[in-house]
Phi, psi and omega in degrees: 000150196253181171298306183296321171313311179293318192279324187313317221265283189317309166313284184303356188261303193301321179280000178257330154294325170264028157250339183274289191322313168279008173260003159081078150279135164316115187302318213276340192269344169317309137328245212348298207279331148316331213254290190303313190277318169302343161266011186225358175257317173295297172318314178266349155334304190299321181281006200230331146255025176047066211186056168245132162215154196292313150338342221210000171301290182300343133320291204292300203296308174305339167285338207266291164345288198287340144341276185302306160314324173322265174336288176309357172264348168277286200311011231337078181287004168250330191279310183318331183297297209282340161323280199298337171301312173298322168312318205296268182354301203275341181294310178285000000 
């Protein structure tokens, strides 16, 4: 997967996470459906370009990564970390 392909990719995976979001998903379930839709958004990329070989697995996989931070950065999983870090903190 090229750079345009990961954004191609990436949009309909990032508006299907903040729809799952504003639909009150539950943060702990939040990986997994991120995770699921960015491999099922890679996929069907893939499949729609006719093109799995074994050459082209690492590529898929680095798309599939970037997919996913991508998502995870609309649900916001960096602000929620550093949340839970403070959370941490002030208990201990």
């Amino acid at each position: 997967m090229d750079a345009q392909s990961i954004v191609t990719v990436s949009v309909p995976v990032v508006l299907l996470t903040q729809i799952f979001k504003w639909a009150g998903l539950p943060l702990r379930w939040a990986p997994v459906v991120i995770l699921v839709l960015s491999l099922l958004g890679v996929l069907f990329w893939g499949y729609s370009q006719n093109q799995f070989t074994r050459a082209d697995l690492w590529s898929y996989f680095a798309g599939w990564v970037s997919v996913s931070v991508s998502a995870a950065g609309v649900f916001g999983f960096a602000k929620d970390a550093a949340e839970e870090v403070t959370r941490i903190r002030a208990r201990g």
